[in-house]
CHARMM-style PDB file with segment names, atoms N, HN, CA, C and O in Angstrom:
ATOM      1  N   UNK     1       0.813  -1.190   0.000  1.00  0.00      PROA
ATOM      2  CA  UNK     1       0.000   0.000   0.000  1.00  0.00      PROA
ATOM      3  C   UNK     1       0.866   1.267   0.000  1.00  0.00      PROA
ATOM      4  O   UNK     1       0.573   2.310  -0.585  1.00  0.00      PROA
ATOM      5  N   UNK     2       1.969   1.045   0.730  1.00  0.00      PROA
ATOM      6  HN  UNK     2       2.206   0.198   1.205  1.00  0.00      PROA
ATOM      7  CA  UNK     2       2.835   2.277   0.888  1.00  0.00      PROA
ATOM      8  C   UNK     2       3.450   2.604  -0.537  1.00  0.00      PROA
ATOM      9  O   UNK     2       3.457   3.755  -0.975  1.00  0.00      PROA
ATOM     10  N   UNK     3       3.957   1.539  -1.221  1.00  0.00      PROA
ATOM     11  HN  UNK     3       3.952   0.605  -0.865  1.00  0.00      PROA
ATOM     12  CA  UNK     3       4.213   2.046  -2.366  1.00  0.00      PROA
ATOM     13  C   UNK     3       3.106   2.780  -3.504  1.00  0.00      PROA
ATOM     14  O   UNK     3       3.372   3.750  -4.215  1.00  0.00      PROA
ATOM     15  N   UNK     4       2.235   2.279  -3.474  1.00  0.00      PROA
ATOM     16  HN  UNK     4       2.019   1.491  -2.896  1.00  0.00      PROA
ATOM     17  CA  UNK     4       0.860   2.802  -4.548  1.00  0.00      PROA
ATOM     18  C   UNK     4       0.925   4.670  -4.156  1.00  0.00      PROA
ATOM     19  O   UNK     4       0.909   5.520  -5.046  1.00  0.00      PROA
ATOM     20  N   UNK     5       0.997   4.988  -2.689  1.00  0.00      PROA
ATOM     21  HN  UNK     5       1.010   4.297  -1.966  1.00  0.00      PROA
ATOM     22  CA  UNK     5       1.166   5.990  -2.190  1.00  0.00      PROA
ATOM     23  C   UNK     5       2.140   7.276  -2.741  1.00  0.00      PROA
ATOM     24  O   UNK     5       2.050   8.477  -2.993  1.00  0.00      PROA
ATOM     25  N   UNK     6       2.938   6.390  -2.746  1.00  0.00      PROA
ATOM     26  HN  UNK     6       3.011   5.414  -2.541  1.00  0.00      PROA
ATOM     27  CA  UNK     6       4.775   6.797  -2.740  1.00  0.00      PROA
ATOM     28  C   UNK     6       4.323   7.176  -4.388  1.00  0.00      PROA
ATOM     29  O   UNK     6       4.399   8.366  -4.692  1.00  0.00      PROA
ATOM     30  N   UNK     7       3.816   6.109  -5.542  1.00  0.00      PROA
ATOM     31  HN  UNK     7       3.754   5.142  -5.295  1.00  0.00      PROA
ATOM     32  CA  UNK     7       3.711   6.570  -6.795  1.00  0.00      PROA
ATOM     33  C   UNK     7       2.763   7.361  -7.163  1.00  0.00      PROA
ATOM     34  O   UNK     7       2.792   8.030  -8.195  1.00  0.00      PROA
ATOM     35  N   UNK     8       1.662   7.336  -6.172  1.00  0.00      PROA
ATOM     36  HN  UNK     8       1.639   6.792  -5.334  1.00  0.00      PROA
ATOM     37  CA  UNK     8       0.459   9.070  -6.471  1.00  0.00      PROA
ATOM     38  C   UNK     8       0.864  10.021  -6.100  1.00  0.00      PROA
ATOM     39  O   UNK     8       0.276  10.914  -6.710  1.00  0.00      PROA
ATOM     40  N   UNK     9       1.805  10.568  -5.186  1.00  0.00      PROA
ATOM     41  HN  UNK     9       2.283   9.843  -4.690  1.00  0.00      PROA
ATOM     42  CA  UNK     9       2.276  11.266  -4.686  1.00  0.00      PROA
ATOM     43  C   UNK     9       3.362  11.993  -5.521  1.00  0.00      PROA
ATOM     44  O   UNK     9       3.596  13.161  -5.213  1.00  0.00      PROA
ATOM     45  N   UNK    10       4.324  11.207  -6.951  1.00  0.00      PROA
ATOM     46  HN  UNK    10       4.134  10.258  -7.202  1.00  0.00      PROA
ATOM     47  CA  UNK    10       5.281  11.000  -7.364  1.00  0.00      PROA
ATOM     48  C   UNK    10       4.523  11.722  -8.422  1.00  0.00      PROA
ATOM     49  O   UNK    10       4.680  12.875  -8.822  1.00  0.00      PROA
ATOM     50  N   UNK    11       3.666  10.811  -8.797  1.00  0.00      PROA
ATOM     51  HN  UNK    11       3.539   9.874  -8.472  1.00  0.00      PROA
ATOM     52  CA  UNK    11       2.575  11.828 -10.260  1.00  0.00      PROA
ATOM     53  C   UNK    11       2.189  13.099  -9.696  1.00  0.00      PROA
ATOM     54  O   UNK    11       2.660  13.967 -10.432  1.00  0.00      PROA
ATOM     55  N   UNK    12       1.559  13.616  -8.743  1.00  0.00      PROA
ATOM     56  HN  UNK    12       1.177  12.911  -8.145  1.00  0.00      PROA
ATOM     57  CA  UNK    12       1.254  14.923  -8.933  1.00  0.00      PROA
ATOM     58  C   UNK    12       2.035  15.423  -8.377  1.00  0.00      PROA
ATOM     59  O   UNK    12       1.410  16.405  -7.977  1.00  0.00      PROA
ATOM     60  N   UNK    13       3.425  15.569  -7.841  1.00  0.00      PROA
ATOM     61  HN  UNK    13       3.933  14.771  -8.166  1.00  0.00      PROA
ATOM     62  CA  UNK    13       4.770  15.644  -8.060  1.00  0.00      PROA
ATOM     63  C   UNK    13       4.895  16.327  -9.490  1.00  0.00      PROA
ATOM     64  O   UNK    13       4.644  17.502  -9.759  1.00  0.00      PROA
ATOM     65  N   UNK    14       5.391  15.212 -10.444  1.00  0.00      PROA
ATOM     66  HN  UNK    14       5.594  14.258 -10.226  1.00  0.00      PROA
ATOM     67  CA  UNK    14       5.471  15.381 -11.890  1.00  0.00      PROA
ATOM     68  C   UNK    14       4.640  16.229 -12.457  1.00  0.00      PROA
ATOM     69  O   UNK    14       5.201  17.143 -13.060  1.00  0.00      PROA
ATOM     70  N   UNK    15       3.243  16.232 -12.468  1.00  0.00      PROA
ATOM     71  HN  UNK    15       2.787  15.489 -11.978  1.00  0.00      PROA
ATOM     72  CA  UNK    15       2.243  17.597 -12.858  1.00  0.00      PROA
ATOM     73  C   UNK    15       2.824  19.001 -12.166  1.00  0.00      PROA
ATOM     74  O   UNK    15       2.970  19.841 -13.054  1.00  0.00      PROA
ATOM     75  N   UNK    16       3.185  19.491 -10.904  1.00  0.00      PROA
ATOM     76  HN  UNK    16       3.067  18.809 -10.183  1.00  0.00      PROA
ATOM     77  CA  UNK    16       3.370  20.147 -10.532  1.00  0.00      PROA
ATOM     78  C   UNK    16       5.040  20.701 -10.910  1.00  0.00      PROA
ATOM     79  O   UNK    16       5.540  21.823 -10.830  1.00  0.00      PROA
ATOM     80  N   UNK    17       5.584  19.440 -11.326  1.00  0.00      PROA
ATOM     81  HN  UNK    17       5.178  18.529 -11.392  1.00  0.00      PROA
ATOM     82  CA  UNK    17       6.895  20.054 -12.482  1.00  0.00      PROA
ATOM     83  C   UNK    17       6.799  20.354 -13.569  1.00  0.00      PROA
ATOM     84  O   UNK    17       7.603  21.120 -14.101  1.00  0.00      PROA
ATOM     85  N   UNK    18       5.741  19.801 -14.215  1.00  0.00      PROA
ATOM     86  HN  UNK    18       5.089  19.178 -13.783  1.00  0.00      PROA
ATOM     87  CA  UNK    18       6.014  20.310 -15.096  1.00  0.00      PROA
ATOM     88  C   UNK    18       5.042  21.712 -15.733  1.00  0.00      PROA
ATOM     89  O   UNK    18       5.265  22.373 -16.747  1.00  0.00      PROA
ATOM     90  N   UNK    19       4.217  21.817 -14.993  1.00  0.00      PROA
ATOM     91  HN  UNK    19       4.036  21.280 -14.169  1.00  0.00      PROA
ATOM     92  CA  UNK    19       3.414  23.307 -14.655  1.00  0.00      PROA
ATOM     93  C   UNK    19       4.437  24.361 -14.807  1.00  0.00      PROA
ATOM     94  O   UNK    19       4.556  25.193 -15.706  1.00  0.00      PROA
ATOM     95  N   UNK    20       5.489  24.067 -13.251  1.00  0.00      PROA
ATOM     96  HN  UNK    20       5.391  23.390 -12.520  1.00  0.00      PROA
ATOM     97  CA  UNK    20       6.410  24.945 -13.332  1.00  0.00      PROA
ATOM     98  C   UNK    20       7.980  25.086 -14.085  1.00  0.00      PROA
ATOM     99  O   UNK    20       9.057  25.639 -13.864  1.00  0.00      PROA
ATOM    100  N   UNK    21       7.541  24.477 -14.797  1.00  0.00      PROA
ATOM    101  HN  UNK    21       6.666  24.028 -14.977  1.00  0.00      PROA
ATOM    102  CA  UNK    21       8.541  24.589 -16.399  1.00  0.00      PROA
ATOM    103  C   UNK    21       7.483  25.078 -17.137  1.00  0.00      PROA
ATOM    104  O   UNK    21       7.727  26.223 -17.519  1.00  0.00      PROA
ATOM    105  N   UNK    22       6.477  24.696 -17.467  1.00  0.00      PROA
ATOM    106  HN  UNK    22       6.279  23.766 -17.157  1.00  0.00      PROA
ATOM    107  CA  UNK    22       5.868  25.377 -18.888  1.00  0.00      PROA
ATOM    108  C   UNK    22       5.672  26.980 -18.007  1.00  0.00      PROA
ATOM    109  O   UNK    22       5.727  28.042 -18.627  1.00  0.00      PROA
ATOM    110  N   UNK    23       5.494  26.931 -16.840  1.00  0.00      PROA
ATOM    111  HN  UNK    23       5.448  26.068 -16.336  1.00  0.00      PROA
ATOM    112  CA  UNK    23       5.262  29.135 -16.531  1.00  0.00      PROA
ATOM    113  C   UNK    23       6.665  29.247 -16.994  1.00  0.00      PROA
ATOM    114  O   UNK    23       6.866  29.818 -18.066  1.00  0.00      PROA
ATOM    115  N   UNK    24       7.767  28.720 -16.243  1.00  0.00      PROA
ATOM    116  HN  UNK    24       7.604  28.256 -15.372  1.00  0.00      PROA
ATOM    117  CA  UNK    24       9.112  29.378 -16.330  1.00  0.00      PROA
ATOM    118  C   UNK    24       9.361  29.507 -18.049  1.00  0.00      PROA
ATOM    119  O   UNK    24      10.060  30.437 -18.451  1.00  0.00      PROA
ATOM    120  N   UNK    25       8.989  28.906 -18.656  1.00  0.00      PROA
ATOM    121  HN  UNK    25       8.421  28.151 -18.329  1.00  0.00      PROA
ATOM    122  CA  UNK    25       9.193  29.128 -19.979  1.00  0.00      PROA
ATOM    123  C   UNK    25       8.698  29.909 -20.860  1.00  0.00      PROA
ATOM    124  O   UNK    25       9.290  30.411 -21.815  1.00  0.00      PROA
ATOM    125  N   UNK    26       6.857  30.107 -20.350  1.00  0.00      PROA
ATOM    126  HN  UNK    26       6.377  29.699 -19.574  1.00  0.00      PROA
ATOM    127  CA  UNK    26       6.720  31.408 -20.440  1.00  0.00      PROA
ATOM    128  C   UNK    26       7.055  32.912 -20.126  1.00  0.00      PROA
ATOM    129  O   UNK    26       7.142  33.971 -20.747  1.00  0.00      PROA
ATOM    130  N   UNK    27       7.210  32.414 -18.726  1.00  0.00      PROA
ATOM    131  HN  UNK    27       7.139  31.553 -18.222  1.00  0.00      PROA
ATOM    132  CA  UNK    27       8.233  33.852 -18.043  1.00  0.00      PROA
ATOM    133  C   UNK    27       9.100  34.119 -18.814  1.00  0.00      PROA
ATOM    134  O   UNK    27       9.134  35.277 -19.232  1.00  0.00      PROA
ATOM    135  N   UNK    28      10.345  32.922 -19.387  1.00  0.00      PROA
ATOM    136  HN  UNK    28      10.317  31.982 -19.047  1.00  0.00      PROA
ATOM    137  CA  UNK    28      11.306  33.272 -20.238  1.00  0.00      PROA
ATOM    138  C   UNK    28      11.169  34.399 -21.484  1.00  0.00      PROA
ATOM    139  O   UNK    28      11.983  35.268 -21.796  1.00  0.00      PROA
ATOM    140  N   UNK    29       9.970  34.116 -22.040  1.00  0.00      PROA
ATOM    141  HN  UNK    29       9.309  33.410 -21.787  1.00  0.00      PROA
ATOM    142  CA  UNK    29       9.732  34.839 -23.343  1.00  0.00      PROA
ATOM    143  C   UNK    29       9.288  35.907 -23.108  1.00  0.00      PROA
ATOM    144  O   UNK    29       9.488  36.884 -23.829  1.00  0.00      PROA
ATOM    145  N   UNK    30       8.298  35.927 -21.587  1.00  0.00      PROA
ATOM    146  HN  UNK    30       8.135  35.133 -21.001  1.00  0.00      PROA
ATOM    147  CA  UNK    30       8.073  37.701 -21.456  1.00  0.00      PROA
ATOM    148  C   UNK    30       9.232  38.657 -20.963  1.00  0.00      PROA
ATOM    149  O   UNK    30       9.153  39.835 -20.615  1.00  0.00      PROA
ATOM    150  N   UNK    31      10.677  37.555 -21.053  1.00  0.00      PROA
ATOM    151  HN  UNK    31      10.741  36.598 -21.336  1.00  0.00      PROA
ATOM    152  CA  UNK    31      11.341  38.849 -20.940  1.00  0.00      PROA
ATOM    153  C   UNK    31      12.179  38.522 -19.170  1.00  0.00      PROA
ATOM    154  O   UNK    31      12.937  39.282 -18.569  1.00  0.00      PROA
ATOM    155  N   UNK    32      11.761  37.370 -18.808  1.00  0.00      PROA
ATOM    156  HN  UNK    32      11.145  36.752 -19.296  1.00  0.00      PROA
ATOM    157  CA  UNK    32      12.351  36.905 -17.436  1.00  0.00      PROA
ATOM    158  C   UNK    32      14.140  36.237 -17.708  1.00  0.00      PROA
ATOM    159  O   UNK    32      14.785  36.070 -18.743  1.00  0.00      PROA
ATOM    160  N   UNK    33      14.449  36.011 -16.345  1.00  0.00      PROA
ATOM    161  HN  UNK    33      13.925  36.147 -15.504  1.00  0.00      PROA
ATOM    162  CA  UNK    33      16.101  35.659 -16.755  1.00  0.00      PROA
ATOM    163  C   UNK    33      15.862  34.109 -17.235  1.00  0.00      PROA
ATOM    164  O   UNK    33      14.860  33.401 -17.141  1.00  0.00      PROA
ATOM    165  N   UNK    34      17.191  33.844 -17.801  1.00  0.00      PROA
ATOM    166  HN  UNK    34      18.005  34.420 -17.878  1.00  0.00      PROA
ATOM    167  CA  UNK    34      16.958  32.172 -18.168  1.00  0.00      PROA
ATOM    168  C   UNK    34      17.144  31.152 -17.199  1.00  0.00      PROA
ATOM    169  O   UNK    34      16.928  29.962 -17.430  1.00  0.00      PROA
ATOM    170  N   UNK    35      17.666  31.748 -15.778  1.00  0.00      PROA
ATOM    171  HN  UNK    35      17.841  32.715 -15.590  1.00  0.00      PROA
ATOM    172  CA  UNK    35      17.450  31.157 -14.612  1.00  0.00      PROA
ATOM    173  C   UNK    35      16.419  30.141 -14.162  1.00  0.00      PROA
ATOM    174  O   UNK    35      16.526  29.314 -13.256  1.00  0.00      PROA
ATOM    175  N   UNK    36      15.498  30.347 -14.896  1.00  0.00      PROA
ATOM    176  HN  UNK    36      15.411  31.019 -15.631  1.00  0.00      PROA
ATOM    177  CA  UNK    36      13.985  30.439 -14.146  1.00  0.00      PROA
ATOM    178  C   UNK    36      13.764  28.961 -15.006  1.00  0.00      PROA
ATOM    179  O   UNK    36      13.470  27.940 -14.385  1.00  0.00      PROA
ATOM    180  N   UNK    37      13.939  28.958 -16.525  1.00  0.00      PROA
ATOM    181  HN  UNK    37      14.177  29.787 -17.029  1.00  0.00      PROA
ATOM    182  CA  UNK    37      13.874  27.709 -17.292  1.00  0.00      PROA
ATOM    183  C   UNK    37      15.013  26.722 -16.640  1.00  0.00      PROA
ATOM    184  O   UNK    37      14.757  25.540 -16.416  1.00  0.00      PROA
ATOM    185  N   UNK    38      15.985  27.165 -16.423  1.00  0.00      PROA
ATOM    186  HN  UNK    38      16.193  28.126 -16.605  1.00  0.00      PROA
ATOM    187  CA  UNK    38      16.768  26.114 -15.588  1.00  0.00      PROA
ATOM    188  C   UNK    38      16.469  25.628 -14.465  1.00  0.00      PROA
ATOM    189  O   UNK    38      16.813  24.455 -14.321  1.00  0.00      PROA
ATOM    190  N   UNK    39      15.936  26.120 -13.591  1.00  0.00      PROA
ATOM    191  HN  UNK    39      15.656  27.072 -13.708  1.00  0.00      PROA
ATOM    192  CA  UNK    39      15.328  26.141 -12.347  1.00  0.00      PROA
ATOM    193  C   UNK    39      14.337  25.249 -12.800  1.00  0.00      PROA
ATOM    194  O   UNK    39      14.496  24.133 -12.306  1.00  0.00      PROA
ATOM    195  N   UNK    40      13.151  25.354 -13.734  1.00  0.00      PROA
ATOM    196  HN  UNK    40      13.023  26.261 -14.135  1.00  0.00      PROA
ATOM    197  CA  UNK    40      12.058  24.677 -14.241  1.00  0.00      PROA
ATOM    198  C   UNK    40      12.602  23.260 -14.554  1.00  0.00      PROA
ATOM    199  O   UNK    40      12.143  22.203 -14.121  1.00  0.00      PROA
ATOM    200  N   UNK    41      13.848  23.453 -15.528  1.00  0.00      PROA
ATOM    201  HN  UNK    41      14.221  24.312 -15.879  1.00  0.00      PROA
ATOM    202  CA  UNK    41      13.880  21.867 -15.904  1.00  0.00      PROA
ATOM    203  C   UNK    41      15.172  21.215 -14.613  1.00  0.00      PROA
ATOM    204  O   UNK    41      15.718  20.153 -14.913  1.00  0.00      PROA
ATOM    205  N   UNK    42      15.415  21.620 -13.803  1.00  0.00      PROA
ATOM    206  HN  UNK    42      14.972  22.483 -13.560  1.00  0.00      PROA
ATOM    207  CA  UNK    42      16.038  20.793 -12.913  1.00  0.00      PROA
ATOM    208  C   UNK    42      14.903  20.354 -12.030  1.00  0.00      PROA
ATOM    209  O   UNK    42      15.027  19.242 -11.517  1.00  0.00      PROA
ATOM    210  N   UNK    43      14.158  20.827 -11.850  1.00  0.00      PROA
ATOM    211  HN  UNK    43      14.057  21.731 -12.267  1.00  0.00      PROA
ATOM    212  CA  UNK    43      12.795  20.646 -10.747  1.00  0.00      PROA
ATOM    213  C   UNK    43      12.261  19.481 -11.464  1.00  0.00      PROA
ATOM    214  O   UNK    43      12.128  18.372 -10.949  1.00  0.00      PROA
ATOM    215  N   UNK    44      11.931  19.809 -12.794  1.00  0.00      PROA
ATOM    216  HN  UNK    44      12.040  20.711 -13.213  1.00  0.00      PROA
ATOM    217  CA  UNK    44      11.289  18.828 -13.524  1.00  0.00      PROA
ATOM    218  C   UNK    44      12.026  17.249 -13.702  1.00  0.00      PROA
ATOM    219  O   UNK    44      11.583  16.102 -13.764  1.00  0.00      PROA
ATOM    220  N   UNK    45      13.193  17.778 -13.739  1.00  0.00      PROA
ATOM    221  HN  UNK    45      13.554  18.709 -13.689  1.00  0.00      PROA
ATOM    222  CA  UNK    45      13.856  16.408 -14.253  1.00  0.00      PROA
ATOM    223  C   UNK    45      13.910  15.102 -12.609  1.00  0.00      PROA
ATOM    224  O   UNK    45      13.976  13.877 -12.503  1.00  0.00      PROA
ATOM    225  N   UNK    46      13.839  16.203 -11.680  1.00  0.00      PROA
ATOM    226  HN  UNK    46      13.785  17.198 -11.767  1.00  0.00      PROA
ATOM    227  CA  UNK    46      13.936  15.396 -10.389  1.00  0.00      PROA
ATOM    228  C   UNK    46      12.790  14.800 -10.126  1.00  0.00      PROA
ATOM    229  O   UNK    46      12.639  13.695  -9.604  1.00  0.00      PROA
ATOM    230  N   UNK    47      12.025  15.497 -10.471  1.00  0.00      PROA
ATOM    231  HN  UNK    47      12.148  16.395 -10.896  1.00  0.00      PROA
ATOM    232  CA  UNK    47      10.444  14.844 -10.445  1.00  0.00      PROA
ATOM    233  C   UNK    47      10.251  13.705 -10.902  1.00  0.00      PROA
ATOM    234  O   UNK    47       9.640  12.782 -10.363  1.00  0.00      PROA
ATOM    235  N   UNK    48      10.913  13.732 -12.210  1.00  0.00      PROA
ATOM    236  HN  UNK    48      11.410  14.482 -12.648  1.00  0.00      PROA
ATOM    237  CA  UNK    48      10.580  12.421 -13.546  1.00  0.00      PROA
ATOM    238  C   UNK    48      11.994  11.211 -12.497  1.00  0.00      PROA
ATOM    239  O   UNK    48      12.010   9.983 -12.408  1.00  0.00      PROA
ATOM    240  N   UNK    49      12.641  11.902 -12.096  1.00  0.00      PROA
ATOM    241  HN  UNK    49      12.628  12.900 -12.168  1.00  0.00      PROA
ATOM    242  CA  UNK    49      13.179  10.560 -11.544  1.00  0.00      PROA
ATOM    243  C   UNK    49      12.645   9.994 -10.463  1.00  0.00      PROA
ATOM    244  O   UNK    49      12.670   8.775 -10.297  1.00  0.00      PROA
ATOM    245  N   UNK    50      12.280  10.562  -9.889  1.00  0.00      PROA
ATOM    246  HN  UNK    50      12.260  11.553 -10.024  1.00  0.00      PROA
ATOM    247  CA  UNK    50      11.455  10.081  -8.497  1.00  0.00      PROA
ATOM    248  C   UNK    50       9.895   9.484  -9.028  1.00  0.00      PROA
ATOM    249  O   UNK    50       9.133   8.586  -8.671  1.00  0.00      PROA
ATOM    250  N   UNK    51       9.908  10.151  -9.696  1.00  0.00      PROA
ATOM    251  HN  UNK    51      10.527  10.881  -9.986  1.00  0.00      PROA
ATOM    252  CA  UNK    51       8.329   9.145 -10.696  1.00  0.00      PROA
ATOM    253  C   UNK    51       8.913   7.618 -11.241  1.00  0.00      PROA
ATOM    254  O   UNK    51       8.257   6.578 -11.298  1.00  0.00      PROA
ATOM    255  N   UNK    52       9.940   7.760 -11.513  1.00  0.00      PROA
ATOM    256  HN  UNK    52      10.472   8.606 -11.467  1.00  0.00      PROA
ATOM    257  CA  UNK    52      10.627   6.249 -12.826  1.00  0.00      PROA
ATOM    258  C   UNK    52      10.776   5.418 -11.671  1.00  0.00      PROA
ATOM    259  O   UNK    52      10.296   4.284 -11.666  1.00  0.00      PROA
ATOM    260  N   UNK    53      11.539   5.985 -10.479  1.00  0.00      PROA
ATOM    261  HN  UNK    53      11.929   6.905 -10.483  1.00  0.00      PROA
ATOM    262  CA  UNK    53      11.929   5.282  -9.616  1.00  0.00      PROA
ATOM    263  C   UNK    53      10.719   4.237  -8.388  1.00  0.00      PROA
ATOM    264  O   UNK    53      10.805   3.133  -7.849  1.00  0.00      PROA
ATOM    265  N   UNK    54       9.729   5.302  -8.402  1.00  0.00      PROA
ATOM    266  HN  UNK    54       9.659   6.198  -8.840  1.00  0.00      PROA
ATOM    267  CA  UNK    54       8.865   4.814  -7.615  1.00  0.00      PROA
ATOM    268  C   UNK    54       7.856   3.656  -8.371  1.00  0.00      PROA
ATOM    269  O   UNK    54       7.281   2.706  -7.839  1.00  0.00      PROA
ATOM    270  N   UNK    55       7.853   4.003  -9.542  1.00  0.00      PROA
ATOM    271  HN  UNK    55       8.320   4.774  -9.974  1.00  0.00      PROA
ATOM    272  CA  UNK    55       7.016   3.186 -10.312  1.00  0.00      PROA
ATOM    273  C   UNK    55       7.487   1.635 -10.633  1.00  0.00      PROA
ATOM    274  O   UNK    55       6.726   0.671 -10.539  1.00  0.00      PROA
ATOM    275  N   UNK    56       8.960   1.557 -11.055  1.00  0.00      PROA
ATOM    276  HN  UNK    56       9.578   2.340 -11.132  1.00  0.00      PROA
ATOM    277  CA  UNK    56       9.567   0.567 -10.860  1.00  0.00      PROA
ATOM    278  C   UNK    56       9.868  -0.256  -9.351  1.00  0.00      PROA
ATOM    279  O   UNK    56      10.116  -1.444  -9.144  1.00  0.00      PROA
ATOM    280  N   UNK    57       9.765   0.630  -8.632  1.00  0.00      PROA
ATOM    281  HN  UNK    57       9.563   1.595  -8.800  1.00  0.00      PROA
ATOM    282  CA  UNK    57       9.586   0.057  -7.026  1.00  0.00      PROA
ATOM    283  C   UNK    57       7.737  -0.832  -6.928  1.00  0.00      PROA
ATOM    284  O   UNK    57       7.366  -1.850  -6.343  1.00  0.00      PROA
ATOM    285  N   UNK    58       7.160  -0.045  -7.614  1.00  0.00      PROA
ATOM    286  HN  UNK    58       7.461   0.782  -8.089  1.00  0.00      PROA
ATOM    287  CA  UNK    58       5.695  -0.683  -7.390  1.00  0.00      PROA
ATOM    288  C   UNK    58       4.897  -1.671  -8.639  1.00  0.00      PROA
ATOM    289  O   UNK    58       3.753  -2.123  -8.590  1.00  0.00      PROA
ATOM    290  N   UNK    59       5.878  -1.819  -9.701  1.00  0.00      PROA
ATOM    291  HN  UNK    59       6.807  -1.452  -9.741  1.00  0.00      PROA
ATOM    292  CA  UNK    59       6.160  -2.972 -10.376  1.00  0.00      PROA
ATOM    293  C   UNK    59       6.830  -4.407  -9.933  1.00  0.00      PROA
ATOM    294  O   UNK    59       6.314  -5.512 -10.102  1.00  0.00      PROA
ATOM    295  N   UNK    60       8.128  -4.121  -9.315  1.00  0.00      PROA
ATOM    296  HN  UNK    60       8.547  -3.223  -9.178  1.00  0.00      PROA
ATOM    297  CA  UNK    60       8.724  -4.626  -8.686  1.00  0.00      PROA
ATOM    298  C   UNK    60       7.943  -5.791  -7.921  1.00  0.00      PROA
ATOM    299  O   UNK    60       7.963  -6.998  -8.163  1.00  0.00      PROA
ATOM    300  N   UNK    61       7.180  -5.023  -6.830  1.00  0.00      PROA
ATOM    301  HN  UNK    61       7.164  -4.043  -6.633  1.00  0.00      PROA
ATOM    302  CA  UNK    61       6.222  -5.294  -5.756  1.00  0.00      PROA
ATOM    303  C   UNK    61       5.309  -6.538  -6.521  1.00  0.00      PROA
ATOM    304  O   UNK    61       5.182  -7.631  -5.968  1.00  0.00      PROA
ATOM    305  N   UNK    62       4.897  -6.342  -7.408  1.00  0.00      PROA
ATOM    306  HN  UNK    62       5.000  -5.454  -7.857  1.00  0.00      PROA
ATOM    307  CA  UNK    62       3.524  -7.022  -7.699  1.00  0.00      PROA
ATOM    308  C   UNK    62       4.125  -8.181  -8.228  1.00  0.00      PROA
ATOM    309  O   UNK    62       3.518  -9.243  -8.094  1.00  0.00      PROA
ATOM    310  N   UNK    63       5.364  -8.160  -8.887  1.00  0.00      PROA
ATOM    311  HN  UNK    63       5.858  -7.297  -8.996  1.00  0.00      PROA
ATOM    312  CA  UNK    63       5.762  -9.708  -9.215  1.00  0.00      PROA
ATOM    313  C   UNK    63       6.814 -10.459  -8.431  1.00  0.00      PROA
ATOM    314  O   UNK    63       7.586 -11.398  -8.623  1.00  0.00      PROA
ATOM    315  N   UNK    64       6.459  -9.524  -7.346  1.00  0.00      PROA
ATOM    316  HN  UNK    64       5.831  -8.761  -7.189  1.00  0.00      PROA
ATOM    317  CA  UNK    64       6.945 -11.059  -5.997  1.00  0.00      PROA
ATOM    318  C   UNK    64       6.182 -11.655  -5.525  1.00  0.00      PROA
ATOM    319  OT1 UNK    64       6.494 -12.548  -4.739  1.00  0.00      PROA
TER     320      UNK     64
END
């Protein structure tokens, strides 16, 4: 159960990265620093690993 948790938690995680990459990327074009897209895709990319990771943890699970 804890894992099913760990991977809903992981998805709207991931929605919430990548929200804040698509603003920061808009920000970018109105004229914001490019900080902000970097900031966006490091957030994002940590997200997507902690998503890959948890999901394979709760794959894992079901075929033991």
């Amino acid at each position: 159960m804890t894992h099913r948790i760990n991977a809903l938690t992981s998805t709207i995680g991931l929605l919430v990265g990548l929200m804040l990459l698509i603003v920061s990327v808009q920000q970018y074009r109105s004229g914001a620093s490019a900080l902000w897209v970097a900031a966006g895709a490091a957030i994002f990319l940590s997200t997507l690993y902690t998503f890959v990771r948890d999901v394979r943890r709760l794959r894992a699970g079901r075929t033991s």
